[in-house]
C-alpha positions, 0 to 999 in steps of 0.5 A, a space after each residue: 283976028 277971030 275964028 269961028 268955033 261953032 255955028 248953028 240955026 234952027 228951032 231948038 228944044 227947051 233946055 236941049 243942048 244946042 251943039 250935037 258935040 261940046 265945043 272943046 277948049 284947045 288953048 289955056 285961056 280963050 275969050 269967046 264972043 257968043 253972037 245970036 238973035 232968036 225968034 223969042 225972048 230967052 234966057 241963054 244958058 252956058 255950061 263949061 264941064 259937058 252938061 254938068 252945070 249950066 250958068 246964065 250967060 245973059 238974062 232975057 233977051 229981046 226977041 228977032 234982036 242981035 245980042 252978044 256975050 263974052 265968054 272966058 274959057 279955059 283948056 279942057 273945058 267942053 262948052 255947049 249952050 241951052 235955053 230953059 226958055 221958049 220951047 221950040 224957039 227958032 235960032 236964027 244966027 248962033 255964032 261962037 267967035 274965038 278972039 286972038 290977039 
């Protein structure tokens, strides 16, 4: 089973977080899939403590092509995501999946 924990498309700003509010963890262990593709080649930063510190979650990615990550997350942690690349680049699909089961 999966849910979606966050949704978002459009142009976004260099190293501008992509959620207007973190995504906030409400179970002790979650596994994320982040689905996207963009309009440019970027490099897909997450942070897990509201902007605090930022981690790669994938490395350069190939423009307009469907990419997924996995992402393990904890209770109390406040997830939002950035690129430090491609200014103004166009988010076509940004989807966060809950797994369960």
């Amino acid at each position: 089973m999966v849910n979606l924990e966050g949704s978002t498309t459009g142009a976004k700003a260099q190293n501008a977080e992509f959620f207007a509010a973190d995504l906030i963890v409400q179970e002790n262990t979650e596994h994320w899939i982040i689905a996207y593709t963009t309009s440019a080649a970027v490099i897909l930063h997450a942070t897990h403590d509201s902007g605090t510190s930022w981690n790669i979650l994938t490395t350069l990615t190939v423009a307009d092509t469907y990419t997924l990550a996995d992402l393990y997350v904890k209770k109390g942690d406040t997830v939002n995501f950035r690129t430090p690349t491609a200014s103004g680049a166009t988010v076509d699909v940004f989807d966060v999946i809950k797994v369960e089961g």
